[in-house]
N, C-alpha and C positions, 0 to 999 in steps of 0.2 A: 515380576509380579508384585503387586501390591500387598504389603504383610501390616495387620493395624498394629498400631505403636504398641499395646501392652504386649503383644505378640512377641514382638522384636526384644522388648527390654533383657530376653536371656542373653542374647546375640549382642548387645551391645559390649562397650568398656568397661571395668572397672571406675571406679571414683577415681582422678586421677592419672588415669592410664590413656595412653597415645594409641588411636587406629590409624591403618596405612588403608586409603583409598583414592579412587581416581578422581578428580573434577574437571572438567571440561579436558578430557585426552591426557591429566599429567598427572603423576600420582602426587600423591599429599598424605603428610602424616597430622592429625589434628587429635583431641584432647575434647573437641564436641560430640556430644550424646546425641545431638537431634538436626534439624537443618536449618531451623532458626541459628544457634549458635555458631552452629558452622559459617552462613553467611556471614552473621557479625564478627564474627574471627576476621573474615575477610575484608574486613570495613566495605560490608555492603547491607542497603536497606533490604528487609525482606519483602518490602510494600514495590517496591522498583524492580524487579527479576522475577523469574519462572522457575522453576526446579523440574526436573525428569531426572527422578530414583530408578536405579534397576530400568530404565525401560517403560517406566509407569508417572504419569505426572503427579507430582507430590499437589494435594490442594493446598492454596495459601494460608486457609485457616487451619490448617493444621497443621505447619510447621513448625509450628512450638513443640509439641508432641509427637512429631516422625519421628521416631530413631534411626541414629544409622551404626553400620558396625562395618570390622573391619573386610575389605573386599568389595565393598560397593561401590558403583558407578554412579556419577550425579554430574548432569548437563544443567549449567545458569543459564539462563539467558534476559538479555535486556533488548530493550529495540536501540535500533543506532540508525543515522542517516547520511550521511553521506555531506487589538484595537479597539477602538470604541466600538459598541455593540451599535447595531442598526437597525433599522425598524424591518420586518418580512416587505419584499419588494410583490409585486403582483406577479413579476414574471421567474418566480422560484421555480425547483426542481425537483422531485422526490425521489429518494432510492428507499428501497424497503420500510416504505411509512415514515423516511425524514426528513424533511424539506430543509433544504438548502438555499442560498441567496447566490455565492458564488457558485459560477459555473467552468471555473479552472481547479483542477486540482495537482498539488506539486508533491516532486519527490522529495528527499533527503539526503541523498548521497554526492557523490563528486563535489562538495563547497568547500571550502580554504577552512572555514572552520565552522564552529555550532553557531557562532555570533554572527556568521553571515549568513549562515542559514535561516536562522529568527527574522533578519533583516528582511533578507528578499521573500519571506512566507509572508512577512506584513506589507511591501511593497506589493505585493500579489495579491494580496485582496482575497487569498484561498481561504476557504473552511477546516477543507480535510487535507491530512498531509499522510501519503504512504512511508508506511516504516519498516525498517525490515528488519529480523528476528536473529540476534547474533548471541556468541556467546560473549560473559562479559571477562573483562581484562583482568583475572584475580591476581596477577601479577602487581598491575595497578589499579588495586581496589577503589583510588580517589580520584581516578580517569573521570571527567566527564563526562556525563550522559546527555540524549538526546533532550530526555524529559526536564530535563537545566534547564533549559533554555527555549522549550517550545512545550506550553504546558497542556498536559492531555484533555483536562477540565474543559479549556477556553477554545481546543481545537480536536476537530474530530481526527483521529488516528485509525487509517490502516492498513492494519499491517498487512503483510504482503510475502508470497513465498519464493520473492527473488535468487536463484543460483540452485531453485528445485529441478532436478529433471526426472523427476517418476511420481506420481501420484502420491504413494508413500511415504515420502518425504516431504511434502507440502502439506499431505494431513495433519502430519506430526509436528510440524511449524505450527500451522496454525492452532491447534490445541495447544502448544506451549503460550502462545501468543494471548491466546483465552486467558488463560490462566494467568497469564502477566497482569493484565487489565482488563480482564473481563470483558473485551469486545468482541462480538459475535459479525459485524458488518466488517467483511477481510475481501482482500484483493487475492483471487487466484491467478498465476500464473506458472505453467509447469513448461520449460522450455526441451527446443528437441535435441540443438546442438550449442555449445558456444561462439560457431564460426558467426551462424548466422540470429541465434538469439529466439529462432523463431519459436512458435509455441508446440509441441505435440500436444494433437490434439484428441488424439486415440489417451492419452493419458490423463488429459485435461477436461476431458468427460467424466471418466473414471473418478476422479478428485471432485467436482463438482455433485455428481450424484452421493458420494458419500460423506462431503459437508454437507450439502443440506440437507441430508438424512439427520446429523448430526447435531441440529440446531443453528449451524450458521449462516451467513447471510451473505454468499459468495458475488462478490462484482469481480469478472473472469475474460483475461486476458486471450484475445485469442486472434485465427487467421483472419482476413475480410474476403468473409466466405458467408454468402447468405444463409446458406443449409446450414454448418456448422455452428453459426447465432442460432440459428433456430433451436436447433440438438441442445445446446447447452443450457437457453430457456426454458427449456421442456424438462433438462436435468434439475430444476431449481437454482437456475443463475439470477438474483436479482439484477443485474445488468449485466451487459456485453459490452467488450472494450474490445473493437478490433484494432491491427495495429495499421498505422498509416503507411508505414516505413520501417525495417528494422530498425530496434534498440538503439539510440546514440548514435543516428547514423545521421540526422538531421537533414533528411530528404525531402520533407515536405509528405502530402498525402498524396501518392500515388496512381492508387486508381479508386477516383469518384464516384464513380459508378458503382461498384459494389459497398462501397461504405454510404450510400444513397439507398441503394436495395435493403440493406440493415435495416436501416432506418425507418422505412417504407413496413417491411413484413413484424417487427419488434412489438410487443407488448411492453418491455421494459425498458427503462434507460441503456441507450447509446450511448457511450463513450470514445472518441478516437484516442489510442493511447500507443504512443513511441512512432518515432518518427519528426515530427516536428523541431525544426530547425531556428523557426523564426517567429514574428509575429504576425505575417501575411498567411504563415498554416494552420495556424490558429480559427483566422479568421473564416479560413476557409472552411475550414470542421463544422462552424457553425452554422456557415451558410449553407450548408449541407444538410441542416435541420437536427444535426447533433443535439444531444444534449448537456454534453461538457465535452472537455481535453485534459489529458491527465501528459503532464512533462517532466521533467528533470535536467537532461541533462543542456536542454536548447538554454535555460535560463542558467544554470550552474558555469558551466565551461562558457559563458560570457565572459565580455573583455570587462563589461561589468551587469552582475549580475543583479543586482539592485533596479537599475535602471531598466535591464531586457524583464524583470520580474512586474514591473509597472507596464511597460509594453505590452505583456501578452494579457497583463487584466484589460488593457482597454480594448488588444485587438479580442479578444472573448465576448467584449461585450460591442463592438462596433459588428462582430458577425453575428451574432443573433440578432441585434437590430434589424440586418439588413433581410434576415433572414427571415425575422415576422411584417418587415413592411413589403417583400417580396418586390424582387428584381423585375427593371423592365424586358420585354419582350427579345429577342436576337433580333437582327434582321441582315439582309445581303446587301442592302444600297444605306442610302445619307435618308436622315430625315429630320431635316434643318429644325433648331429648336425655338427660331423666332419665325413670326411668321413673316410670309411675303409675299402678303395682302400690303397695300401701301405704299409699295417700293417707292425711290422720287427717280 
């Protein structure tokens, strides 16, 4: 429970004096009165992390004046992951009132490091990059961060409740996440098992109806399931992200059919998100009348991913092309493309 700072001030240290408390799972004895100080103890900015005291998320402007005393619990967390500006194109896209140009968006995780990360996010041509919600290293307090190297100003961030599997716990990410950086537009995904990655969705309702009760602005991973798109727009999903394929399994999209049916019944942005292998599933997403593809790891676990990151900007945009100049017709027989009027 949340106790206000003058409150606390009995409960803290002496001037001087050392408390024994937990941070992130380990105990610690420290000499800081509040949880600004403690961060800096730790050579960490308090502009870059999250705080949850006790169970309750400390706000950022008031971490000068939390106190802490001894026997309290406190979770950091930071996000981690694994150009020239452009004029708005005509054929942008909007999630909860904010248009976007690109219609690929990448993950974070699995790259060799943050510097090929940066790399292949600007070979990609992405906007938004998903981030996911860790604690940070107070071991190594000068460990690099995400935000080094990919800066949140210049690029939309969302965060995302990856390795959630109960509602509960995704809430609670994502409020920590708020509170990181004040982003309200989050990616939900609450999974059923590890084997197969896939989403529970009885849970994943759950977690959707109570962010956006919440104030947030949930884009939510889920099965490709017409009905269950539906359920979840009705819950206040600003978009559906059905999956093509399971997670990092890079199968390609599956079954067209119901990620078509999505699309078809949706009020809000479609997304295809997991699954995609290459850049011919990409394309396909699109032609599908999607309105983006969310990847990681088809571009990461590249042999090189610089180059597979430029690949899937252009196949993003070679399938919407073909998707707005619409496909010719099937047919069962030939139907010669020159004519043969004039034969000699």
């Amino acid at each position: 429970m949340f106790i206000p700072p003058l409150a606390r001030i009995a409960a803290g240290t002496k001037s001087g004096g050392m408390i024994a408390l937990t941070v992130n799972g380990e105990p610690r004895r420290t000499a800081a009165t509040t949880i600004a100080e403690l961060v800096r103890e730790l050579d960490l900015d308090p502009a870059k992390v999250a705080v949850e005291h006790n169970g309750t998320i400390a706000p950022r402007s008031e971490l000068g004046v939390h106190t802490i005393a001894s026997g309290d619990n406190l979770e950091i967390v930071h996000f981690v992951g694994g150009g020239q500006g452009v004029e708005a194109q005509s054929d942008s896209w909007t999630v909860a009132g904010r248009t976007f140009t690109s219609r690929l968006i990448v993950g974070t995780g699995k790259y060799r490091d943050f510097e090929q990360n940066a790399a292949a996010l600007e070979a990609s041509g992405a906007e938004i990059v998903t981030v996911a919600v860790r604690r940070v290293n107070v071991s190594d307090p000068k460990a690099p961060m995400l935000t080094d190297y990919i800066d949140p100003k210049k690029v939309t961030y969302l965060p995302n409740t990856a390795g959630c599997f109960n509602a509960d716990d995704a809430i609670r990410t994502l409020r920590l996440a708020r509170e990181a950086g004040g982003w309200d537009l989050v990616k939900l995904e609450v999974l059923g098992e590890a084997r197969t990655l896939y989403p529970n969705m009885r849970e994943t309702l759950t977690a959707t109806e109570t962010l956006a009760k919440d104030g947030f602005l949930p884009m939510v991973y889920c099965v490709d399931d017409p009905i269950a798109a539906k359920q979840l727009e009705d819950a206040g999903a600003v978009a559906v992200m059905p999956l093509g394929a399971p997670i990092g399994s890079g199968l390609g999209i599956q079954n067209r059919v119901t990620i078509r049916l999505i699309k078809e019944g949706a009020n809000v942005p479609v997304l295809v998100d997991a699954g995609v292998g290459t850049a011919s599933d990409a394309a396909v997403a699109m032609e599908l009348g999607c309105d983006g593809v969310l990847m990681n790891t088809a571009i990461a676990e590249a042999k090189d991913p610089i180059r597979m990151a430029r690949a899937m900007k252009l196949a993003v945009e070679a399938g919407r092309d073909a998707y707005l100049a619409g496909r010719m017709g099937t047919r069962k027989y030939a139907d010669p493309s020159s004519p043969l009027a004039g034969l000699i």
